[in-house]
Every structure is written in structure tokens, then in C-alpha cells.
C-alpha positions, -999 to 999 in steps of 0.1 A, spaced: -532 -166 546 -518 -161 511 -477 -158 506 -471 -133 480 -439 -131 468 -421 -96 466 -415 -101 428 -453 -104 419 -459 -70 437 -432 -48 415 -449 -62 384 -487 -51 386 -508 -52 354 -532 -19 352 -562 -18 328 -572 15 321 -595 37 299 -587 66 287 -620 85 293 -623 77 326 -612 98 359 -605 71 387 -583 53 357 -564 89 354 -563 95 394 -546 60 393 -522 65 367 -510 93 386 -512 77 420 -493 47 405 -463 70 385 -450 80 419 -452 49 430 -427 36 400 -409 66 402 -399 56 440 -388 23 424 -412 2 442 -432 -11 411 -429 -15 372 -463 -19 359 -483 -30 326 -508 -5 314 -536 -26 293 -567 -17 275 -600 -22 291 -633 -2 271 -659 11 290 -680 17 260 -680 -22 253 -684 -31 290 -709 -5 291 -723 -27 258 -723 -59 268 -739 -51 304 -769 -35 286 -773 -71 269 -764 -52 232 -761 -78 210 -745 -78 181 -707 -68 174 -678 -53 194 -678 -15 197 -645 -14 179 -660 -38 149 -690 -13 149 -695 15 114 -693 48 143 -668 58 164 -674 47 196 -664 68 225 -629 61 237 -621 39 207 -598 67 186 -579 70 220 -569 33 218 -563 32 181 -538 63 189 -522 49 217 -515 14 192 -500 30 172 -475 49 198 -470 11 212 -454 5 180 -422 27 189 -413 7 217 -428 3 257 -415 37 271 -429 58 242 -465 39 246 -461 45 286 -448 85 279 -476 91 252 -507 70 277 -496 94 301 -495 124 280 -530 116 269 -549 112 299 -529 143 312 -547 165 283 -584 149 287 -581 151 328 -556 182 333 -566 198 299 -599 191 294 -593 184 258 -613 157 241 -595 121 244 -608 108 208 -598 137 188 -568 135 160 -554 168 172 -557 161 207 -530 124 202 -509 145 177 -505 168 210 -500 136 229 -474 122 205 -454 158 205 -453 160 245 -442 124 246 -416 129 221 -427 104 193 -418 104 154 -447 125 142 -441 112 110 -442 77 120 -473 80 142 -491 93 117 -483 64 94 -486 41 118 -521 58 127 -536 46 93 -519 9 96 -536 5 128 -548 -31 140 -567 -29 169 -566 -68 176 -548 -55 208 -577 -38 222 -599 -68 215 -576 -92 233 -566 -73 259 -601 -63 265 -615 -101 267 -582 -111 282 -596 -82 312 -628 -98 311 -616 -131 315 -594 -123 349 -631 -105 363 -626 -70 354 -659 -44 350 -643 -14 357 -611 12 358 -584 11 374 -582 -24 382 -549 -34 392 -544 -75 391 -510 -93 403 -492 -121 384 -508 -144 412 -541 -132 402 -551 -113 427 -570 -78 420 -581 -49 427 -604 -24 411 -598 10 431 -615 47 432 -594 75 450 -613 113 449 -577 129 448 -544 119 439 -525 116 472 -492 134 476 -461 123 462 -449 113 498 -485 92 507 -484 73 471 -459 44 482 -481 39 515 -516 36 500 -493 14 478 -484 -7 509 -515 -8 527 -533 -22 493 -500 -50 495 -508 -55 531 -546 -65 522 -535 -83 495 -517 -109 515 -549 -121 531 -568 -143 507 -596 -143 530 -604 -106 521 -623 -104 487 -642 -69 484 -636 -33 508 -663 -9 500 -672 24 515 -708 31 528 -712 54 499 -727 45 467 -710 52 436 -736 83 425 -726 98 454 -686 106 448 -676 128 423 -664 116 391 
């Protein structure tokens, strides 16, 4: 059996996509879990579109080294440059953006569509939009390999400061007063090292996206 301490638990690092649903149903799953004070996590890039790249056997360079736009890519290179103004506005605007692609249905990799995301999260315009054309996205590429390194192929995987991880799919986003128990029950797996992989009979074609 594996001793976790309590600390490692209130600390989770999440890597996320923007485009994706089960990373959004997790997000929101995992805001009431903060907001009860239980954890504090770190929201890190993971791209499905070079996953999705590199699994086909693509050679060649990283979607976000490539001449097109890959999809997803403009979401990160928006939500680098709301990092810039500090942790809470990056959390506020990462929220804000997969609230208008999953609750909106507005189109993550549009200009318009962050500028909306930057307004509801209460950024400088002015300063995003400089900061948009300054953009680096050397944080995408390492947190992406640093994701790939630690095991991850898919979103939300949530991994400990221990190590341990998790890559989880929930169809709904429970209830405000059921998120700090799935929250549990996923800590009460977690303390058993023996346990490496729960899956449900289903495939993954058959649960809606």
C-alpha cells in the first residue's frame, strides 16, 4: 500500500486541451472541488492535435512549429499570453475559454472568441493584445513533452506530486455537492499502488463526446 501524504493531494497538476469535452467536464468537476477548499491545482498544456500527430507516426515537426494553424494551437497561444498577467487571470481566462467552446459553442481557435475570453475574465485588453503578437509558445512545447514524459495520451489527466495519475472521462458534470466525493473516491484509489488502470466495459466510441 502506498502512503500519500495529504499535501500531495491539494496540489494536483491537470493537463488539459482546450478542444476537448472530458477536459472541459473536468475543469468544471474540479472548480467545485477548489472552490470547497479541498485542492489548488495546476492547469498545463497537453495538444491533442500533436498527440494525435505523433500516434499516426507523422514525422516531421511539431504542430505548433508547422506553416498552418493547427487545431487548438491559437487557443494555447491566447491563453500564453493571459498567463502573462499573473496565475489567477490565466486560471479566470482558461476557464472562460472552455466555457464559450463547451457552454457557447463558439469556436476555441478564433481571435474574437479569446478577446471574449479575455473581457469575461477581466484582463487588460490592451495588454493581451500586445502580448498576443509577442507570444512564445516554448510553454506549450515543454509542457507538452514534459506530459509526455510523466505517460500522458489523453485529457483530463490529473497526476500527483508523487507521480501518480489519472486520465478520467465523466458524461456529466456531477453536482456541486457530489464533486468533493468523486474527489475522494479517486484519493481513496489512489492510495493503493497496486491498482494501475479502472475501465468501464464500454469502449470509447460508444460514450458521447
Amino acid at each position: 500500500m502506498l502512503t500519500v501524504a495529504a499535501d500531495d493531494l491539494r496540489r494536483p497538476t491537470v493537463y488539459f486541451d482546450f478542444l476537448c469535452p472530458w477536459a472541459y467536464r473536468g475543469a468544471m468537476w474540479l472548480k467545485a472541488v477548489e472552490d470547497a477548499g479541498r485542492i489548488n491545482p495546476e492547469w498545463r498544456f497537453f495538444s491533442l492535435s500533436e498527440n494525435h500527430r505523433v500516434r499516426e507516426g507523422q514525422g516531421g515537426r511539431p504542430v505548433w512549429e508547422g506553416e498552418g494553424q493547427a487545431a487548438g494551437i491559437p487557443a494555447f497561444r491566447a491563453a500564453i499570453a493571459a498567463r502573462r498577467q499573473g496565475d489567477q487571470a490565466y486560471d479566470r481566462f482558461r476557464q472562460a475559454l472552455q466555457r464559450a467552446r463547451h457552454e457557447g459553442h463558439l469556436k476555441a481557435d478564433l481571435p474574437e472568441t479569446h478577446r471574449q475570453a479575455a473581457a469575461t475574465a477581466g484582463l487588460d485588453l490592451e495588454r493581451f493584445d500586445r502580448d498576443l503578437t509577442q507570444v512564445d509558445l516554448a510553454p506549450l512545447a515543454q509542457e507538452h513533452a514534459e506530459a509526455v514524459r510523466r505517460g500522458v495520451f489523453g485529457v483530463p489527466t490529473l497526476v500527483w506530486p508523487n507521480g501518480r495519475s489519472y486520465y478520467l472521462k465523466i458524461t456529466d458534470v456531477p453536482p456541486s455537492d457530489q464533486a468533493v466525493a468523486l474527489y475522494d473516491a479517486i484519493v481513496g484509489i489512489h492510495a493503493f499502488d497496486q491498482v494501475i488502470e479502472i475501465k468501464t466495459p464500454e469502449s470509447e466510441g460508444t460514450l458521447q463526446a
